[in-house]
The first five atom37 places (N, CA, C, CB, O) and aatype in JSON, in Angstrom:
{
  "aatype": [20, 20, 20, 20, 20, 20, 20, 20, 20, 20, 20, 20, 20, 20, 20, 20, 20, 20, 20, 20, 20, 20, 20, 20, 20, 20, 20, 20, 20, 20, 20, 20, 20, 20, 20, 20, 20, 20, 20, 20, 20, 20, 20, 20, 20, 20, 20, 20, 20, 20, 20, 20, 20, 20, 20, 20, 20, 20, 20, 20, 20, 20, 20, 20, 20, 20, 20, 20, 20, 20, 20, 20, 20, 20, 20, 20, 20, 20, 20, 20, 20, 20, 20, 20, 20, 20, 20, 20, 20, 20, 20, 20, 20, 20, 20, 20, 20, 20, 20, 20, 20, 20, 20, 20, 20, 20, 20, 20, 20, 20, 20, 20, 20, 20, 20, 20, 20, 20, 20, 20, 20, 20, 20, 20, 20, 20, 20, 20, 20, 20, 20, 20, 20, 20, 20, 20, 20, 20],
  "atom_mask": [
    [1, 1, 1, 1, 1],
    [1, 1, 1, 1, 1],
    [1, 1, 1, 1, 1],
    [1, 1, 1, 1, 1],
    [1, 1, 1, 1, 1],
    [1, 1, 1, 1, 1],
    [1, 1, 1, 1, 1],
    [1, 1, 1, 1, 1],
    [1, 1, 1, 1, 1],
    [1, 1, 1, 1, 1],
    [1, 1, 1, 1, 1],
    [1, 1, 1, 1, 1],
    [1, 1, 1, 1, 1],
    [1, 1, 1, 1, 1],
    [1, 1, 1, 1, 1],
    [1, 1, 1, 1, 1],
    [1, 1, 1, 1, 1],
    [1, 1, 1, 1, 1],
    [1, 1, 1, 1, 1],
    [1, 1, 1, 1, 1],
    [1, 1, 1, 1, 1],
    [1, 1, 1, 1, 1],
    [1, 1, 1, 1, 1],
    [1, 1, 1, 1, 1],
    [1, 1, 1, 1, 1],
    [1, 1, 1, 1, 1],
    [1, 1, 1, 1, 1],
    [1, 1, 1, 1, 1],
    [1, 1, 1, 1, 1],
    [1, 1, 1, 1, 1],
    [1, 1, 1, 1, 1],
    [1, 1, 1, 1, 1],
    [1, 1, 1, 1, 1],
    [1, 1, 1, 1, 1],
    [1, 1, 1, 1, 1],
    [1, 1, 1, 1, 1],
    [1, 1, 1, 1, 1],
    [1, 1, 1, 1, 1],
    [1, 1, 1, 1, 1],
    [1, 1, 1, 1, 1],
    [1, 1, 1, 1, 1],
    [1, 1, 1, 1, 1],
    [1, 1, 1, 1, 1],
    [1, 1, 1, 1, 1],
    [1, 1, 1, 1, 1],
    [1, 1, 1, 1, 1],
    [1, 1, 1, 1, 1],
    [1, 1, 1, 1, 1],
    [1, 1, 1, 1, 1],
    [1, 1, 1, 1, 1],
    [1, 1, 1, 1, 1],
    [1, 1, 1, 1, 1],
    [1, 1, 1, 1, 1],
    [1, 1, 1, 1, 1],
    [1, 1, 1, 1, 1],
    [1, 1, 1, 1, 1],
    [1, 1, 1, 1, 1],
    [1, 1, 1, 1, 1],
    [1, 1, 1, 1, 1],
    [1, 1, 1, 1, 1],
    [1, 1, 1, 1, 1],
    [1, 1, 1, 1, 1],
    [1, 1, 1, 1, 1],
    [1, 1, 1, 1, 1],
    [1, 1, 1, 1, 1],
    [1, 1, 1, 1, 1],
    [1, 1, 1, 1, 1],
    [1, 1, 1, 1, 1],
    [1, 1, 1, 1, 1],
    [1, 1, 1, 1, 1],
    [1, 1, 1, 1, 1],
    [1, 1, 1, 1, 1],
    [1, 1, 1, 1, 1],
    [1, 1, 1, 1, 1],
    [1, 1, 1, 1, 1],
    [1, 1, 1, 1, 1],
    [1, 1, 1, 1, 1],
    [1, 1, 1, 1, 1],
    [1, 1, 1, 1, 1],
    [1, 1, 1, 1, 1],
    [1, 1, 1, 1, 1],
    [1, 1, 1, 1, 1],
    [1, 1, 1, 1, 1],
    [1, 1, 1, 1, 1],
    [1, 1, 1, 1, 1],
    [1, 1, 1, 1, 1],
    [1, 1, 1, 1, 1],
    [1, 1, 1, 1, 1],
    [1, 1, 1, 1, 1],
    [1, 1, 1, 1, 1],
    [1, 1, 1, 1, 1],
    [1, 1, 1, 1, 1],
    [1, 1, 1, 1, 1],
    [1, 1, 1, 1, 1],
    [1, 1, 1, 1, 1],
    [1, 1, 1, 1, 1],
    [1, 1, 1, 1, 1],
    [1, 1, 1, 1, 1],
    [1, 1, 1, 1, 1],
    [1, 1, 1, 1, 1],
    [1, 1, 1, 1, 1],
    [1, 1, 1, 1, 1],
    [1, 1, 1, 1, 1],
    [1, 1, 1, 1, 1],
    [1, 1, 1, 1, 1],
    [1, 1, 1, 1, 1],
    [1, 1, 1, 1, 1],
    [1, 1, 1, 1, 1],
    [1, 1, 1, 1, 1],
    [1, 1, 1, 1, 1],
    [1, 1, 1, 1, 1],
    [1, 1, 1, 1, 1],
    [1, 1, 1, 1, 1],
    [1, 1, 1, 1, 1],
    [1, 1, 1, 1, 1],
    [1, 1, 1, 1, 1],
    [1, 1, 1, 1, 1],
    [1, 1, 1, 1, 1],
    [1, 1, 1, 1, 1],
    [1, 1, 1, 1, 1],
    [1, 1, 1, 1, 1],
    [1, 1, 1, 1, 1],
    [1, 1, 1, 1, 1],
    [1, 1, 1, 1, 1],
    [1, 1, 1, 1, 1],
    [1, 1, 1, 1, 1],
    [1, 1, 1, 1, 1],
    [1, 1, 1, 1, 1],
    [1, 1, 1, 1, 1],
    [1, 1, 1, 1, 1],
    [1, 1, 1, 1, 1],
    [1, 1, 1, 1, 1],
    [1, 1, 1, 1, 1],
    [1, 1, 1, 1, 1],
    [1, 1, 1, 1, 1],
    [1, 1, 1, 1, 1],
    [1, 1, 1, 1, 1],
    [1, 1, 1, 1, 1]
  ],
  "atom_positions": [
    [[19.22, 3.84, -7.34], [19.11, 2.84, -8.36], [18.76, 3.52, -9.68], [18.06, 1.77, -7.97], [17.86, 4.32, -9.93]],
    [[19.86, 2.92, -10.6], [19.07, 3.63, -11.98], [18.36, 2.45, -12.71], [20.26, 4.43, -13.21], [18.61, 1.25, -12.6]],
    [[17.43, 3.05, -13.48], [16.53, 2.88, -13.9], [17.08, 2.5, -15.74], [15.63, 4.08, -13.4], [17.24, 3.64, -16.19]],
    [[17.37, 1.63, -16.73], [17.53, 1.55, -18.12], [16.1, 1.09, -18.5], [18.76, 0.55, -18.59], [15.24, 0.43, -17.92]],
    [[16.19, 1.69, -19.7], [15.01, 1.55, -20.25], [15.76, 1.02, -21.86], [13.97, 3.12, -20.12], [16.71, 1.61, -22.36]],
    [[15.01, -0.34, -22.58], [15.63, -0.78, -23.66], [14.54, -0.16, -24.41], [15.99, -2.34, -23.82], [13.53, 0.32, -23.87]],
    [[14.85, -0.19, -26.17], [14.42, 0.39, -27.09], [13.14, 0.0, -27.28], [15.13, 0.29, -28.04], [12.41, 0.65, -28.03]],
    [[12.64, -1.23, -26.56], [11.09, -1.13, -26.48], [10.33, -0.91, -25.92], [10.61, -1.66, -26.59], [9.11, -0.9, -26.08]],
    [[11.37, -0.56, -24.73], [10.45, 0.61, -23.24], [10.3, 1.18, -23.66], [10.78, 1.3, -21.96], [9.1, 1.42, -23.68]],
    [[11.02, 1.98, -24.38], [10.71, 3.43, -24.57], [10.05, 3.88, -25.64], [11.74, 4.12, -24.57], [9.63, 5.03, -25.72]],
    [[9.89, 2.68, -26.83], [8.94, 3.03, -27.81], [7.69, 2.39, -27.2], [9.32, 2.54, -29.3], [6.71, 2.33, -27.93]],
    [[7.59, 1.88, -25.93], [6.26, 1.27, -25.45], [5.59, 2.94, -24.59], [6.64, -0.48, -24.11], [4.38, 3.1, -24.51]],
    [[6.57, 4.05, -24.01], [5.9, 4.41, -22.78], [5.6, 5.96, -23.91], [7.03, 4.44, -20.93], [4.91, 6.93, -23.58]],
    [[6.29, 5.8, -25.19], [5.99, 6.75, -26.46], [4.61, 6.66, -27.04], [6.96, 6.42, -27.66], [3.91, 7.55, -27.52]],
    [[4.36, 5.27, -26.88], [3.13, 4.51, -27.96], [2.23, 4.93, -26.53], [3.28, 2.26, -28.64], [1.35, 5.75, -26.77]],
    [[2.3, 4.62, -25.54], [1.36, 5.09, -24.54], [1.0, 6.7, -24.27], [1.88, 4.56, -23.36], [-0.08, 7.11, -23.84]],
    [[2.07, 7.42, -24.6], [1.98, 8.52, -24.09], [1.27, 9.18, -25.07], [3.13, 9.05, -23.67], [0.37, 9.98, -24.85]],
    [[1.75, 8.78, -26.37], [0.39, 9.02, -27.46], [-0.86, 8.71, -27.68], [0.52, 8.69, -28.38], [-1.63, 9.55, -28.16]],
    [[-1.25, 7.49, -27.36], [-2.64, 7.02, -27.64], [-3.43, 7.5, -26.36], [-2.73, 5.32, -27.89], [-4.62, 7.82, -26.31]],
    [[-2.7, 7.48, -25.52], [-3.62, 8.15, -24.38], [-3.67, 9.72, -23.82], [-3.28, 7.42, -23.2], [-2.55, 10.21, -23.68]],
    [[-4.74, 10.57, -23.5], [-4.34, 11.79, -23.74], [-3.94, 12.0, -21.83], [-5.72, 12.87, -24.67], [-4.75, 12.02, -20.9]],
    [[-2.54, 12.12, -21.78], [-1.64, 11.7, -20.58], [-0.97, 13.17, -20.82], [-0.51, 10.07, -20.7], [-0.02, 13.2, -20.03]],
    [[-1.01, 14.65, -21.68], [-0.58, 15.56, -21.72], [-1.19, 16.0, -20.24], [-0.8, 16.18, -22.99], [-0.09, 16.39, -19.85]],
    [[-1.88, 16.2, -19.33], [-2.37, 17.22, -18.46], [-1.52, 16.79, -17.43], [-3.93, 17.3, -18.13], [-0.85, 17.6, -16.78]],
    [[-1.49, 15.24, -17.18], [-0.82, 13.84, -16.16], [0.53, 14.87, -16.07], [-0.49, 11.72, -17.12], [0.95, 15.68, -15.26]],
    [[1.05, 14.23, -17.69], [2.65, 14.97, -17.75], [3.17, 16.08, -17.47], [3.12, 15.06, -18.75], [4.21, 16.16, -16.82]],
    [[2.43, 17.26, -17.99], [2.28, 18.65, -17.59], [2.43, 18.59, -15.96], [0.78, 19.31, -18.14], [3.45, 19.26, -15.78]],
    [[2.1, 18.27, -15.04], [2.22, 18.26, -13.82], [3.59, 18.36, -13.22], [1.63, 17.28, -13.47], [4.0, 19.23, -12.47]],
    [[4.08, 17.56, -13.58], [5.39, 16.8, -13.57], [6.41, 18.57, -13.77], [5.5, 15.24, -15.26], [7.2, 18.98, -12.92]],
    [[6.23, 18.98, -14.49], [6.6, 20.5, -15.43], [6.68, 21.58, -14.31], [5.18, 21.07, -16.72], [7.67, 22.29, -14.13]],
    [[5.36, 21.62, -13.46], [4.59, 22.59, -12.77], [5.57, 22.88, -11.59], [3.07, 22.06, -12.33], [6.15, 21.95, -11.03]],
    [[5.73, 24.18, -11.21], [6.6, 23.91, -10.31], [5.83, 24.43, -8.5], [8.08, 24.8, -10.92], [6.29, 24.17, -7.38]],
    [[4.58, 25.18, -8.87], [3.76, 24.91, -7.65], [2.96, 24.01, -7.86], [3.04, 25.92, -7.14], [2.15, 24.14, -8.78]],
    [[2.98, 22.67, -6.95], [1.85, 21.62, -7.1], [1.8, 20.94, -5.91], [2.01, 20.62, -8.24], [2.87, 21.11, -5.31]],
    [[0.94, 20.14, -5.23], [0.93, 19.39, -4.03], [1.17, 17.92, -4.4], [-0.4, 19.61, -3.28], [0.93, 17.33, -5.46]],
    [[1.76, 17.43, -3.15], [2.05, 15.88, -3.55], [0.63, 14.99, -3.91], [2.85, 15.09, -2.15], [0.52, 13.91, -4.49]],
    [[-0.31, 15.82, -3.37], [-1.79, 15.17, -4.04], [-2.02, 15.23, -5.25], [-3.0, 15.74, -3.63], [-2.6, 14.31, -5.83]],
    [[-1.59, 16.32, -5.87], [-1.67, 16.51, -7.09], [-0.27, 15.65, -7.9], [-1.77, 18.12, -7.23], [-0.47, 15.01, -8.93]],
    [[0.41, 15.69, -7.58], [1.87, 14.84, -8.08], [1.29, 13.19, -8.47], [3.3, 14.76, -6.48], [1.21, 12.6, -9.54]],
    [[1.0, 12.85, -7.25], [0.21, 11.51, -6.73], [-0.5, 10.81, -8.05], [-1.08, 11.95, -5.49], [-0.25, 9.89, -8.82]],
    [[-1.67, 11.91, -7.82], [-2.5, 11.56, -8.95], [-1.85, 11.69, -10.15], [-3.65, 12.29, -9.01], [-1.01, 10.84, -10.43]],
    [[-2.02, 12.33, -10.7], [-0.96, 12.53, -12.21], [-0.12, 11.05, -11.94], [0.46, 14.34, -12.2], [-0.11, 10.26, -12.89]],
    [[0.36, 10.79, -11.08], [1.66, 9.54, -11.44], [0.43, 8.62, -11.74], [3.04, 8.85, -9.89], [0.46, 8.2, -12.9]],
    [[-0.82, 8.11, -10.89], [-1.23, 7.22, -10.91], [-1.92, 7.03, -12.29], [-1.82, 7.14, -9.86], [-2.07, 5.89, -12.75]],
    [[-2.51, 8.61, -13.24], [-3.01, 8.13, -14.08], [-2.04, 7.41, -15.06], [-3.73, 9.01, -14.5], [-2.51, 6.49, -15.74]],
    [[-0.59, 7.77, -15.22], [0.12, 7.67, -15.81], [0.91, 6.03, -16.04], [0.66, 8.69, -15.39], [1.16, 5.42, -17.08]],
    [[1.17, 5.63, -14.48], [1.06, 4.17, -14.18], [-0.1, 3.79, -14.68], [1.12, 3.79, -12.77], [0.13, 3.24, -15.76]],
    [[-1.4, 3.8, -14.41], [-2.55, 2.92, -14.63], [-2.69, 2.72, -16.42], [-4.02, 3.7, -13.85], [-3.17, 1.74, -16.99]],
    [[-2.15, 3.85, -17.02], [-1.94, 3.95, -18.71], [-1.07, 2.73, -19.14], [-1.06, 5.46, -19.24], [-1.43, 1.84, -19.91]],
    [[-0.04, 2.83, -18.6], [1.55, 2.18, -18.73], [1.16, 0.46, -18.55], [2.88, 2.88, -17.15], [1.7, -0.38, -19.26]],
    [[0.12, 0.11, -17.48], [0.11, -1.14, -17.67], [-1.81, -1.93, -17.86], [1.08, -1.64, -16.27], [-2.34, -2.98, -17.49]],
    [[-2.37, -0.45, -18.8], [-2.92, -0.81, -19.75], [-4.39, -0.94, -19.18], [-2.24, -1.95, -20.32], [-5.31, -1.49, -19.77]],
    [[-4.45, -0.42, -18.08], [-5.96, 0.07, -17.52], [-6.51, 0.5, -18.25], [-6.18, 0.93, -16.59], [-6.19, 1.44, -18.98]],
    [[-8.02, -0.46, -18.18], [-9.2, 0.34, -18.52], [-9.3, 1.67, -18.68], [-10.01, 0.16, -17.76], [-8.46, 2.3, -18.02]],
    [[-10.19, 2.44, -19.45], [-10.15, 3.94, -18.83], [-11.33, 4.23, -17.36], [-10.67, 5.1, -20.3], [-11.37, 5.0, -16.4]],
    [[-12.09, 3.21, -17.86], [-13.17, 2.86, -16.63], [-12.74, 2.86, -15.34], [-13.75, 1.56, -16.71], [-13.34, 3.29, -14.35]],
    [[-11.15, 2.08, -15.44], [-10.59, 1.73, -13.95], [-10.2, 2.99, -13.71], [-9.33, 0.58, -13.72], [-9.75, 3.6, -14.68]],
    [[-10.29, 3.82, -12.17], [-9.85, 4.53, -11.99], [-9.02, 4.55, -10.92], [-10.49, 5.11, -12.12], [-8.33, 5.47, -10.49]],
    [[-9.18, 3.05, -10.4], [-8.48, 2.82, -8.6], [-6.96, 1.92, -9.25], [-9.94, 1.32, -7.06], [-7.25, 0.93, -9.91]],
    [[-5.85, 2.12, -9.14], [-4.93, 1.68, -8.9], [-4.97, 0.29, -8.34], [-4.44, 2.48, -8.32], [-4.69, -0.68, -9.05]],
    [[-5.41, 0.13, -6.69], [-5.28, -0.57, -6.01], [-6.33, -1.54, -6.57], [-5.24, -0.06, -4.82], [-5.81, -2.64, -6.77]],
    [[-7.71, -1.52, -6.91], [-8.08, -2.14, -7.38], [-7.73, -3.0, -8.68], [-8.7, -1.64, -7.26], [-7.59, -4.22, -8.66]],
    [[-7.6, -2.15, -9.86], [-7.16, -2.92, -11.28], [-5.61, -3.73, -10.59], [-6.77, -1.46, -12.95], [-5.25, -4.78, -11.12]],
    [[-4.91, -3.25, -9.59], [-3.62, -4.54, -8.95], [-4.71, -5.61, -8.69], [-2.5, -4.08, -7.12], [-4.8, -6.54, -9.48]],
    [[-5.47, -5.54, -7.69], [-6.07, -6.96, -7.4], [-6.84, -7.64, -8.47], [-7.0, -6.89, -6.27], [-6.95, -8.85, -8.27]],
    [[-7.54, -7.07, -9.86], [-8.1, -7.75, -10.72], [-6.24, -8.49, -11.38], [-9.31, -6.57, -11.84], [-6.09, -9.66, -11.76]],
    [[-5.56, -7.87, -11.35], [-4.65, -7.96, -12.09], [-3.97, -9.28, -11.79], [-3.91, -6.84, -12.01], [-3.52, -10.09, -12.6]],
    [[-3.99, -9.35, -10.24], [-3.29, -10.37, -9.26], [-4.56, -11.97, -9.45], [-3.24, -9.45, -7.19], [-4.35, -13.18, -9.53]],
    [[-5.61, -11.26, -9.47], [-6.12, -12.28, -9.55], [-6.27, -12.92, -10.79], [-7.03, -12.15, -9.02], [-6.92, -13.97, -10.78]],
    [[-5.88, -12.57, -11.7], [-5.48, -12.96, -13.42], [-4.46, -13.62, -13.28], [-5.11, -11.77, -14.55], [-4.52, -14.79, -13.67]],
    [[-3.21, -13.13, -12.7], [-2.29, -14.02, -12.25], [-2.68, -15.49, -12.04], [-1.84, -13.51, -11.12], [-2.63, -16.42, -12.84]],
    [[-3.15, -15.49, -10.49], [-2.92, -16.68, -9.43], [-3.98, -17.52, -10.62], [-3.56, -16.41, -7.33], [-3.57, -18.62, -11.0]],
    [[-4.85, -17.19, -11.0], [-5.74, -18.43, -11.3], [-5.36, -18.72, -13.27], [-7.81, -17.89, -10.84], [-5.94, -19.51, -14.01]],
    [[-4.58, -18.04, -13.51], [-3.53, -18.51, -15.12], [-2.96, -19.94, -15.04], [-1.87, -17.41, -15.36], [-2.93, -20.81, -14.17]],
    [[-2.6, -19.85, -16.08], [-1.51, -21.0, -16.11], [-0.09, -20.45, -15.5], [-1.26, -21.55, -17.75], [0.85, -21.06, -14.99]],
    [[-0.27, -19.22, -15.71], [1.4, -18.92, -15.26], [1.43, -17.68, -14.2], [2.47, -18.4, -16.79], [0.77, -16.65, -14.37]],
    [[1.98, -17.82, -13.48], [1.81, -16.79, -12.03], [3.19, -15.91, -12.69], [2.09, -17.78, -9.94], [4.33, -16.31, -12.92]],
    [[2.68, -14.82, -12.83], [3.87, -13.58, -13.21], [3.0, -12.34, -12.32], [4.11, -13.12, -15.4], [2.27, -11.41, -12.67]],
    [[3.45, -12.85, -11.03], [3.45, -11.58, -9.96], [4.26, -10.48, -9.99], [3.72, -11.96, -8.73], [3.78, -9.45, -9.53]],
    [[5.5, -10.44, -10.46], [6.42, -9.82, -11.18], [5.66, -8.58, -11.9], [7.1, -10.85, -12.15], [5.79, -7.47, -11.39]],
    [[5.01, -8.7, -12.85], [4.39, -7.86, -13.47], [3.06, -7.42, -13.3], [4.52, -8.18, -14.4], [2.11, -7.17, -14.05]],
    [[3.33, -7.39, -11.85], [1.8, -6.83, -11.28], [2.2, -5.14, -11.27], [1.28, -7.58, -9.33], [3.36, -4.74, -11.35]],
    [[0.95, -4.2, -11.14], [1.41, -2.68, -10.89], [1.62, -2.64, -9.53], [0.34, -1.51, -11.32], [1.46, -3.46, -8.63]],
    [[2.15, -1.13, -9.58], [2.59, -1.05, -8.05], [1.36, -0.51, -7.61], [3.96, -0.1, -7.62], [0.65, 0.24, -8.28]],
    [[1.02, -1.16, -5.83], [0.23, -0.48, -5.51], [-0.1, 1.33, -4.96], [0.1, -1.26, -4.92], [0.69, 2.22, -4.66]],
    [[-0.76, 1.31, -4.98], [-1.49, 2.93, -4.63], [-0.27, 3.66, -4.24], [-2.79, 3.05, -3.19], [0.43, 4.51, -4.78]],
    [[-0.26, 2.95, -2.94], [0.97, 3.69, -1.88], [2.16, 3.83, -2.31], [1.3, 3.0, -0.62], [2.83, 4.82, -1.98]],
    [[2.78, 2.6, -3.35], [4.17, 2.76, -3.71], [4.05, 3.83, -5.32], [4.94, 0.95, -3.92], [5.02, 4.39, -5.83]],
    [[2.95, 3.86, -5.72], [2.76, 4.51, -7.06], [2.85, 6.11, -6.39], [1.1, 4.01, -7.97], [3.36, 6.96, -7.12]],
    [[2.45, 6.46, -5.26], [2.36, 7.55, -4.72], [3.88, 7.77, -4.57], [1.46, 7.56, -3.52], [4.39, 8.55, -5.38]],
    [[4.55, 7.29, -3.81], [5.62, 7.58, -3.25], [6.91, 7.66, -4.56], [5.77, 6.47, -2.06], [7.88, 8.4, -4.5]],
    [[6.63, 6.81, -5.54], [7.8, 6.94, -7.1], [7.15, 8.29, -7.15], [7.59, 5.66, -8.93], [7.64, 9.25, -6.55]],
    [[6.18, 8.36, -7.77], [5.76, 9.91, -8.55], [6.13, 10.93, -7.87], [4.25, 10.25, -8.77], [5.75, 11.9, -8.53]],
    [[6.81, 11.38, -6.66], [6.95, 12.08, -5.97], [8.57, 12.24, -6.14], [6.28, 11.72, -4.83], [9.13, 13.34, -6.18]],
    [[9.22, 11.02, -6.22], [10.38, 10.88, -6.49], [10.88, 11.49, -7.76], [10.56, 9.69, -6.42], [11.96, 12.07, -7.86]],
    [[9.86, 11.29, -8.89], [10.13, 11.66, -10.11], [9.62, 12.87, -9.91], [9.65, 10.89, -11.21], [10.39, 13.43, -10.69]],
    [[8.9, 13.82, -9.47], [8.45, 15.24, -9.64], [9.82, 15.76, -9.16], [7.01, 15.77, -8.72], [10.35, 16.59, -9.89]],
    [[10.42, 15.42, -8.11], [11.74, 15.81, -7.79], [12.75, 16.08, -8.67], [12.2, 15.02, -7.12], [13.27, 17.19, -8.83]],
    [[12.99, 15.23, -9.14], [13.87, 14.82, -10.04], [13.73, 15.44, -11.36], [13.81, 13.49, -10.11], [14.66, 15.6, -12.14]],
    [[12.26, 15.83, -11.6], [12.24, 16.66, -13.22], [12.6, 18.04, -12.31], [10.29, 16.7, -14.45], [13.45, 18.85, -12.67]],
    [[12.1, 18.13, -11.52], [12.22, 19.62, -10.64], [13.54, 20.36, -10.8], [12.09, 19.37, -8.95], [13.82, 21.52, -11.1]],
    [[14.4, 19.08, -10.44], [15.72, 19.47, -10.06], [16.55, 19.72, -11.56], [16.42, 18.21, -9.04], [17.32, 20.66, -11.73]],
    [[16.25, 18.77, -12.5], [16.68, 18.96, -14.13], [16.08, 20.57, -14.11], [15.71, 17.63, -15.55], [16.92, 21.43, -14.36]],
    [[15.0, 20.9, -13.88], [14.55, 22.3, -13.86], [15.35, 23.97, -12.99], [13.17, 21.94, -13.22], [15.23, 25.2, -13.03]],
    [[16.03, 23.04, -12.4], [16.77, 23.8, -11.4], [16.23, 24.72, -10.54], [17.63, 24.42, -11.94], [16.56, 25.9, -10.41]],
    [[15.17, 23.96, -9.82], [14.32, 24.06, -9.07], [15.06, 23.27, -7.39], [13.0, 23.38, -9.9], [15.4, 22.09, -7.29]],
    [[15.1, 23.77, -6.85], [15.64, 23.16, -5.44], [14.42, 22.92, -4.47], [16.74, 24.25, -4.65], [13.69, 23.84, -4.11]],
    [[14.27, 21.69, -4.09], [13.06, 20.98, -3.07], [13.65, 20.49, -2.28], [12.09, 19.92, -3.5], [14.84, 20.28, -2.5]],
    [[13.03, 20.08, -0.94], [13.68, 18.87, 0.05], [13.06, 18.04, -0.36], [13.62, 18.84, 1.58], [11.87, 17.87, -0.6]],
    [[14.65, 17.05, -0.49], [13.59, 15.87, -0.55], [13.34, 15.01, 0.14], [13.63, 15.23, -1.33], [13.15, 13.84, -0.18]],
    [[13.31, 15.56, 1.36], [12.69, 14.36, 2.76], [10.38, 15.17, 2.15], [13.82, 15.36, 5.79], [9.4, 14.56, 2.56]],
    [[10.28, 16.15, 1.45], [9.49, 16.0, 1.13], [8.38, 15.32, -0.17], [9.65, 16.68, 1.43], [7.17, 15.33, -0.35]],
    [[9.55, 14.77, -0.87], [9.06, 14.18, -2.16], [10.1, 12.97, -2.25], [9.1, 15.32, -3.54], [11.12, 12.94, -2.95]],
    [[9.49, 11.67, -1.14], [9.97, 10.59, -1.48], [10.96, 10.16, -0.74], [10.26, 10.62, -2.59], [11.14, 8.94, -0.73]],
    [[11.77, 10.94, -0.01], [12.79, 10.26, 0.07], [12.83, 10.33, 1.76], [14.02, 10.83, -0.85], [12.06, 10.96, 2.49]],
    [[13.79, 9.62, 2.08], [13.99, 10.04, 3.89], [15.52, 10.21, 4.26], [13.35, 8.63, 5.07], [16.52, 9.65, 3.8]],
    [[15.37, 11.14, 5.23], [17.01, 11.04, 5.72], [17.31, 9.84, 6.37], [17.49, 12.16, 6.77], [16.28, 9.43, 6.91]],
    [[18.3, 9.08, 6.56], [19.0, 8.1, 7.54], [20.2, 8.5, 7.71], [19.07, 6.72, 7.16], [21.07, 8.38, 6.85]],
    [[20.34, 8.91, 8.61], [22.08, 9.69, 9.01], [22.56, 10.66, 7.46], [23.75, 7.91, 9.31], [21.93, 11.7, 7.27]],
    [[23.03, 10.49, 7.03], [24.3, 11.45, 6.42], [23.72, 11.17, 5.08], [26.18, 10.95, 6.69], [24.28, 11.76, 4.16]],
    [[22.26, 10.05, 4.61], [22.35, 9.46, 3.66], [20.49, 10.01, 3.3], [22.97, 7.78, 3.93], [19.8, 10.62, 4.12]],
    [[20.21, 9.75, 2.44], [18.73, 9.84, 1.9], [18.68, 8.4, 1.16], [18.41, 11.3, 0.74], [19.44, 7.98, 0.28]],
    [[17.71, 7.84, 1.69], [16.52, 6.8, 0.98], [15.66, 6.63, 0.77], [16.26, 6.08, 1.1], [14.79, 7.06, 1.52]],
    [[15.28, 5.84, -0.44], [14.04, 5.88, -0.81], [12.32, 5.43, -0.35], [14.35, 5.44, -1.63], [12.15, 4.23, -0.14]],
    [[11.6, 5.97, -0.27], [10.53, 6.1, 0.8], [10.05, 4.93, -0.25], [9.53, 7.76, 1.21], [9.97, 5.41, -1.38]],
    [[9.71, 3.5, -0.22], [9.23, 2.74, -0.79], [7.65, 2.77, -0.92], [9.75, 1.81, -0.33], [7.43, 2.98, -2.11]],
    [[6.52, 2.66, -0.27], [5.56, 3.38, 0.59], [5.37, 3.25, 1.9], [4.5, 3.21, 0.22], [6.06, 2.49, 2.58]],
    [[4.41, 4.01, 2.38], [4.29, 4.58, 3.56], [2.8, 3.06, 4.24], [3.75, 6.71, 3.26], [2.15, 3.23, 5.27]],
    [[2.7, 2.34, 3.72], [1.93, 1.28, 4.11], [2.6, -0.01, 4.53], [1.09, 1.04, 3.12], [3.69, -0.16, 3.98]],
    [[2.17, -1.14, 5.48], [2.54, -2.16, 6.06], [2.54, -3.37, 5.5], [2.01, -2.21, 6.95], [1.58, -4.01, 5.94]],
    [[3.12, -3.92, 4.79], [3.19, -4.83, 3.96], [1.75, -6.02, 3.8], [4.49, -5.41, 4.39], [1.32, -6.73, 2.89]],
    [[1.58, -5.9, 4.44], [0.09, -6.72, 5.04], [-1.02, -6.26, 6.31], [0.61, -8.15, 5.62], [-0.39, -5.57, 7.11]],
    [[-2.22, -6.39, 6.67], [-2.73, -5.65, 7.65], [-2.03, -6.6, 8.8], [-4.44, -5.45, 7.61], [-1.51, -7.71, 8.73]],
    [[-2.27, -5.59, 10.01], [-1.76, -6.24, 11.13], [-2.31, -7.53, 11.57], [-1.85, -5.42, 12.13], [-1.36, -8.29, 11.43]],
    [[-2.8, -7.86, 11.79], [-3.69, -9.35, 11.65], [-3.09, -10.48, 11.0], [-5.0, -9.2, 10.81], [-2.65, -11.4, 11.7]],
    [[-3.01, -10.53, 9.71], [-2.04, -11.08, 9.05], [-0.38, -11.23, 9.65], [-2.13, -10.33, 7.89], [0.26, -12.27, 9.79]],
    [[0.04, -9.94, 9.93], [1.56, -9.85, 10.35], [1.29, -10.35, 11.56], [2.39, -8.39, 10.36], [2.32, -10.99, 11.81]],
    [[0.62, -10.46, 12.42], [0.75, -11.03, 13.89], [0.61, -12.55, 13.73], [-0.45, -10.42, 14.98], [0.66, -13.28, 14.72]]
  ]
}
């Protein structure tokens, strides 16, 4: 799936990438020895910037549930524009370290950054968590 970005994405993720000091985050991205822990993080500070976290907040998963719960109890439910959680913020950033990697001409597997084989094909590792706890799903 590609990804367009219109002229105010991109002067929005410019205006972010400036006011916040997201150079060390980005730099990562660059690096070509790094662990997906380290990938991980860097994405998350970078997401948590993008949709305007506290600097206080440091949990992902948390500022989603303050976020969700701003939602449901609004006048207007825009779940839509909730962040992604932890697990799926983990699993993009991994996708994208790839992907600058490879602009780098850097060669990785990428059944290790994001993606999975299915026969003849690679897809995208959405995250690695259960949509709900089991309890719920049963």
């Amino acid at each position: 799936m590609m990804l367009i970005f219109s002229i105010s994405g991109k002067l929005k993720i410019s205006s972010v990438l400036s006011k916040n000091d997201l150079r060390h985050a980005v730099s990562t991205f660059y690096e070509e020895n790094v662990t997906a822990d380290e990938v991980a993080a860097a994405g998350e500070d970078i997401i948590r910037s993008f949709y305007s976290a506290p600097q206080s907040q440091t949990d992902l998963d948390a500022y989603r549930y303050e976020c969700f719960l701003k939602c449901v109890t609004g006048n207007r439910s825009q779940l839509s524009g909730l962040p992604p959680s932890k697990a799926a913020a983990r699993e993009h950033s991994l996708r994208v370290y790839l992907q600058v990697q490879t602009w780098l001409g850097r060669t990785l597997d990428p059944s290790e950054w994001g993606w999975e084989r299915t026969g003849n094909s690679l897809q995208p590792v959405e995250t690695n968590l259960q949509p709900a706890p089991p309890a719920i799903l049963n």
